[in-house]
N, C-alpha and C positions, 0 to 999 in steps of 0.2 A: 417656372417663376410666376409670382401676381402677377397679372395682367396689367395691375392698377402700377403696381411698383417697377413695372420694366417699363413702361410708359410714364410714368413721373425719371424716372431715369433718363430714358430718351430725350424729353423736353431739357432736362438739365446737363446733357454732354456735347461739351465745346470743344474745339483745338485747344491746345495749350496756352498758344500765342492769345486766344480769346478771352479765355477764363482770367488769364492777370491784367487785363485789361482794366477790373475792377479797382486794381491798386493807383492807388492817388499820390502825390505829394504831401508827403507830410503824415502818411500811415504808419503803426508798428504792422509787421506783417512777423508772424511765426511761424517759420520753417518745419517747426519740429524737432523730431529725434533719430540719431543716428543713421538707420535702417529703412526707420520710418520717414523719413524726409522725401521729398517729390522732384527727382533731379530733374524732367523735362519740365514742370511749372516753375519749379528756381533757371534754369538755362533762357528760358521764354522771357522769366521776370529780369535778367538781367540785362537781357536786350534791349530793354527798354531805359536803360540807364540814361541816355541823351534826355529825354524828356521827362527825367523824375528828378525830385531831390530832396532830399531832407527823411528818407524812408529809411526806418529803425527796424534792423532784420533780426528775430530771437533764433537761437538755433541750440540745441546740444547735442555734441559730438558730432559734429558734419562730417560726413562720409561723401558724398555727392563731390562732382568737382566743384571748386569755386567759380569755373567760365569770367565771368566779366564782372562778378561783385570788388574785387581786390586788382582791375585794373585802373590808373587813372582816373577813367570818365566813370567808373563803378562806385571806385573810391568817393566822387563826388555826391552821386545821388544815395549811396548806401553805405548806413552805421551795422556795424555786426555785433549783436551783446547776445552772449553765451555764458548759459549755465554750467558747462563741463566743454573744455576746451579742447578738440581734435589738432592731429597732426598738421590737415587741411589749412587750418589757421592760425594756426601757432606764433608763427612768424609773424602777422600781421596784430595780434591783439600784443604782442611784446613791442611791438612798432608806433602803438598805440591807434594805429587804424581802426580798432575794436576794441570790446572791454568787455569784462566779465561778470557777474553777479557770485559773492559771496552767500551760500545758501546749504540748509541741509535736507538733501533728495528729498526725502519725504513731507518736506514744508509746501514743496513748488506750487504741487496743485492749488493750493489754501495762499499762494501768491496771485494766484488768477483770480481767485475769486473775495481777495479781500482787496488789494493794492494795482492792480495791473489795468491798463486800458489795448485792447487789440483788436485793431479793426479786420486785420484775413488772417484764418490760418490756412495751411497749405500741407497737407500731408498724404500719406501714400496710404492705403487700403486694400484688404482682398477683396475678389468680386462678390458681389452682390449677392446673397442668398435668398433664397425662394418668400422670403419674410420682409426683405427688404433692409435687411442687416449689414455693415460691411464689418468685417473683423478690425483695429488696428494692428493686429499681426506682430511684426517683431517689435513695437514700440506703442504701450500703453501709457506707462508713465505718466503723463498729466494732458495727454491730449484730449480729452474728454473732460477737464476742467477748462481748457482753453477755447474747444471748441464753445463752450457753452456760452465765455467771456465775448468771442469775439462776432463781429460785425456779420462778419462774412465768412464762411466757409467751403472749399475745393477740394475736393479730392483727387485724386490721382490713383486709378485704381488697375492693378497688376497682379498679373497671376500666377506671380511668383510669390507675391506676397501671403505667408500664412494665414489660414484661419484658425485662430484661438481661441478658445474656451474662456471663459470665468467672465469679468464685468470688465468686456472690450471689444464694445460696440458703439456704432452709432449708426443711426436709419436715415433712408434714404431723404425723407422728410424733416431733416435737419440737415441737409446738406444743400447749398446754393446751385454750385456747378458740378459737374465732374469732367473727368477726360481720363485718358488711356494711358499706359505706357506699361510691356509688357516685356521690357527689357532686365535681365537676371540683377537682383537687388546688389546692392555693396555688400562685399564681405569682409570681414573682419580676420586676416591671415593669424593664426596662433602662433607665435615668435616661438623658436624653435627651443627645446630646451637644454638648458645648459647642466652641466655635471651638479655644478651647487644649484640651479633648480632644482634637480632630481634628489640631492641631499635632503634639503630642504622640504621638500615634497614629502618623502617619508618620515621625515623628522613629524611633521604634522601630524603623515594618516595616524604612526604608532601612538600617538596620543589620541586619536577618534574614536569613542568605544563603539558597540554596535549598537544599532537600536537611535545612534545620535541622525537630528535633523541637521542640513549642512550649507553652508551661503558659499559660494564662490564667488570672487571678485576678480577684477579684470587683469590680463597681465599672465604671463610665463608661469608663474609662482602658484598663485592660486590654482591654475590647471596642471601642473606635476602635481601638487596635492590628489585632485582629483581622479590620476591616472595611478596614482600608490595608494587605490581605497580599493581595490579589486579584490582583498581578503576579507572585506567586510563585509558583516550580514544586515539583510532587512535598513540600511539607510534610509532617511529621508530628504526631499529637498524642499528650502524655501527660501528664495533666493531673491535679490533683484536681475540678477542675467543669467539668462539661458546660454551656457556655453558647451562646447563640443564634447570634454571629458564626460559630462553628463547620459553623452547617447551610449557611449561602452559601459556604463555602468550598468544602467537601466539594462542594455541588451545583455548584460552578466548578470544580470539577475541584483547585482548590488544594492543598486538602488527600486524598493520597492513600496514605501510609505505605511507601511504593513502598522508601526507601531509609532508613526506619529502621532502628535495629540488633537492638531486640529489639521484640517483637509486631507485626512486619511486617504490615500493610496494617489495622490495627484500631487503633481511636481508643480509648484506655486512661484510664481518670478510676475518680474513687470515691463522687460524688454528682453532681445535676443541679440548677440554679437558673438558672430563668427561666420562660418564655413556656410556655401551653399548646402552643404547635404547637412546642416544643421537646420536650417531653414524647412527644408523638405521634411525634415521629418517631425518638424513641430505641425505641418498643415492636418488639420482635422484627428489629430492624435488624443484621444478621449483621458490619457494620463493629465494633460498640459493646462493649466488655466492661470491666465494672465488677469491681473490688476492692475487698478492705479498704485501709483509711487507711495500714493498719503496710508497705504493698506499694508502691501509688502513690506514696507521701510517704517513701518511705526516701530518704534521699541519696544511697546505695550506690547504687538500682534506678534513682533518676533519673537520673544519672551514666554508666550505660550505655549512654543514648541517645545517640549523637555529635550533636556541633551543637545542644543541648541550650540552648533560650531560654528564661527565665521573667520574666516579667512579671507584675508586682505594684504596688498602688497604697500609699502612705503619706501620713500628713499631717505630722507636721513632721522637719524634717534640720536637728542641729545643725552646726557649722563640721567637728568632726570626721565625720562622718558615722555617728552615731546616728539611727538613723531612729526614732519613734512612729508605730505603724501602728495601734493601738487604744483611746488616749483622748488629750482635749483636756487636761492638766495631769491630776488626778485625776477628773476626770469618764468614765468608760469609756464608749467607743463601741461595742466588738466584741469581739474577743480576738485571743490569739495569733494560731492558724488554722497555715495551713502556708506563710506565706511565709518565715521562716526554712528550715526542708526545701526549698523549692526554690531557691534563695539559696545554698544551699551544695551540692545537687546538680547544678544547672546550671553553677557555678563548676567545678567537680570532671571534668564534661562532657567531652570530648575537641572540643574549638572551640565549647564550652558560655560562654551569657553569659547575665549576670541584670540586667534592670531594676527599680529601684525608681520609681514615675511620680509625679509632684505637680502642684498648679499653684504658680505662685510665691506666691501670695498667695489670703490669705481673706476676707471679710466686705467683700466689694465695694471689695479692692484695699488697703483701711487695715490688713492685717497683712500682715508676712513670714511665708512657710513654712517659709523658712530660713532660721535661727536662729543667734546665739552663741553659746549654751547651752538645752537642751529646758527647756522649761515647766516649773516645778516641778512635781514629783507626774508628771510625764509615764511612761509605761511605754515602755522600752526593748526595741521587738518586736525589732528586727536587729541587732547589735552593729556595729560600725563594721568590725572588721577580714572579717566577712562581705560586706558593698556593695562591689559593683562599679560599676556606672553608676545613677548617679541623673538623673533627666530632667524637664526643665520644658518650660513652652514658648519656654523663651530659652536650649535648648540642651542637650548633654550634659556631666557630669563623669566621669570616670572616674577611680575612686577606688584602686584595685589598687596596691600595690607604691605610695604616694604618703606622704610625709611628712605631718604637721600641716599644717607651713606647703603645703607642692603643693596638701593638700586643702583649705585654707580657701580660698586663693586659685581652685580649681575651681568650689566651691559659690558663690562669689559671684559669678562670671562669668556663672551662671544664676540668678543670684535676680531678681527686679525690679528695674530700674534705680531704681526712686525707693527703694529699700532699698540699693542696694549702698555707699553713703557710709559710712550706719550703720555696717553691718554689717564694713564696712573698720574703720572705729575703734573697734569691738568688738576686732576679731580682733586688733588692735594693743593693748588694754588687757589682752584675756586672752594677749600674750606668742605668739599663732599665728604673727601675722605682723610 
């Protein structure tokens, strides 16, 4: 390592407990992303809860525990506003302890730097390389719009955490403090798959041709697709998350970049969620290179890719094809995220298609998923004239260039058959059909 850079290092590594020491009353402090987030500087900053208050915590997808922000005395000195809402907190922004930002992924970074004020951010890093570089690792995304916004900046630097390729860095020399923590990062368990995933799943690959570039998105659905691509030749990936079906590909020879159009032979995403042996095998892997959110998630940049797939999960689709991909009526599950940006960059695609995925039904078959009309309070993540193929496991619709009445008549052909009666004499009271 530089002599000069492990000694500006040195000078800069605190305890934990010292490093948030910097935060004040009255600060936004940003946590970060998922993966990348700094659970002993968030554990350290919560302790301090007695003697803070009024402190605005940014966070998406928390994975880390909550410790003492969502106790009480937490509750007092700490607000939580999240971009894309985890399990972790769920309960609490439905409770309205927290709240959310209405946004589409690839905007966020161009929020930091047009609208945002933030005084720390706080986030996890690989170790330090001989240049004085630390990777962001599994979580690019817009830390690097943020760190530049804000005040102050910490890292928390672990050597578990990936080093990744492409433009996702920052130098030691824009970094305030640092500290350690070299405990195994959070993972993201793959929920196990179910029969109609697996339907589902092949329903998609057999519409992938070969040669196509391919987004995966979060959720069971999206990965059964990616584990029925195993007959495919020469794929490509450009993605915003790096997910596990990804490493059987690649080590199948599947996925190889051979014939994409732009970033030939390198698998292109902007964070990582899942498996520790996902993790591991993104460090210093010369195929992987990571970006900001405002790059991967443009429509423009994904558009580029010919043959351009995305696959996306939702829970409910009314008769016009309104998808809700982030709460149950007003109960919030998630957020936005970037399934609109790939939805209309894959559409845009040159032989580009997009999937929306569901099961036809929820709560052990006594509800439809698709609907007359969305749930009240429901959020409308995809707007109708964006959906192209919506898929269950009773088939495909293809929604493109379709009237009212084509597309009601489509979505019910895929609903449950113990709903399609209904859902007929809906679409006939609402004048669809």
């Amino acid at each position: 390592m530089n002599s000069r850079w492990g000694e500006e290092y040195q000078k800069k590594l605190r305890s934990a407990e010292d490093a948030v020491k910097i935060v004040k009353s009255g600060d936004w402090v940003d946590l970060g992303f998922g993966a990348g987030m700094a659970p002993v500087l968030m554990s350290a900053l919560a302790k301090r809860s007695a003697e803070l208050e009024n402190v605005n915590l940014r966070d998406t997808l928390w994975l880390p525990p909550t410790d003492g922000f969502l106790s009480p005395e937490g509750q007092k000195a700490f607000t939580i506003n999240s971009w894309f809402i985890s399990a972790r907190i769920r309960k609490a922004i439905n409770e309205g302890i927290g709240t959310t930002y209405p946004e589409y992924f690839n905007e966020i970074p161009g929020y930091y730097t047009k609208y945002l004020e933030n005084d720390v951010l706080m986030v996890s890093v690989s170790p330090m390389d001989e240049f004085g570089f630390f990777s962001f690792g599994t979580a690019v995304t817009y830390h690097r719009a943020a760190a530049d916004k804000s005040k102050k900046v910490i890292v928390e630097v672990n050597e578990h955490q990936p080093y990744i390729n492409g433009d996702a860095f920052i130098h030691i020399s824009q970094v305030d403090l640092t500290t350690e923590n070299h405990a195994p990062l959070p993972a993201i368990p793959a929920p196990a798959l179910t029969p109609n995933d697996e339907v589902i799943g092949q329903t998609v690959a057999d519409l992938i041709e070969d040669y196509s570039t391919i987004q995966l998105g979060i959720g069971g659905m999206p990965n059964a697709v990616g584990y029925a691509l195993k007959g495919k030749k020469d794929l490509g990936i450009h993605t915003e998350m790096f997910v596990d079906s990804m490493i059987d590909l690649i080590e199948a020879g599947v996925i190889t970049g051979r014939k994409k159009t732009i970033h030939k032979e390198r698998v292109i995403g902007t964070f990582a969620g899942g498996s520790h042996k996902l993790y591991k095998y993104l460090n210093r892997n010369p195929i992987f290179e990571s970006y900001p959110v405002s790059y991967t998630n443009n429509p423009e940049v994904i558009a580029k890719n010919h043959k351009m797939v995305a696959v996306n999960a939702t829970a409910e689709v009314d008769l016009g094809g309104q998808c809700c991909s982030e709460s149950v009526g007003t109960r919030m599950l998630s957020g936005t995220g970037g399934q609109m940006d790939y939805c209309r960059g894959a559409y845009k695609s040159e032989g580009g298609k997009s999937f929306l995925c569901l099961h036809s039904t929820a709560k052990k078959g006594t509800i439809s998923k698709i609907v007359p009309t969305l749930t009240p309070g429901a959020v409308v993540t995809t707007t109708r004239p964006e959906v192209q193929y919506i898929v269950t496991e009773y088939g495909v619709a293809m929604l493109k260039g379709k009237t009212l009445k084509q597309r009601a008549n489509e979505l019910i052909a895929v609903a449950h058959p113990d709903f399609r009666g209904e859902l007929k004499a809906q679409a006939r009271k609402l004048k669809l059909i």
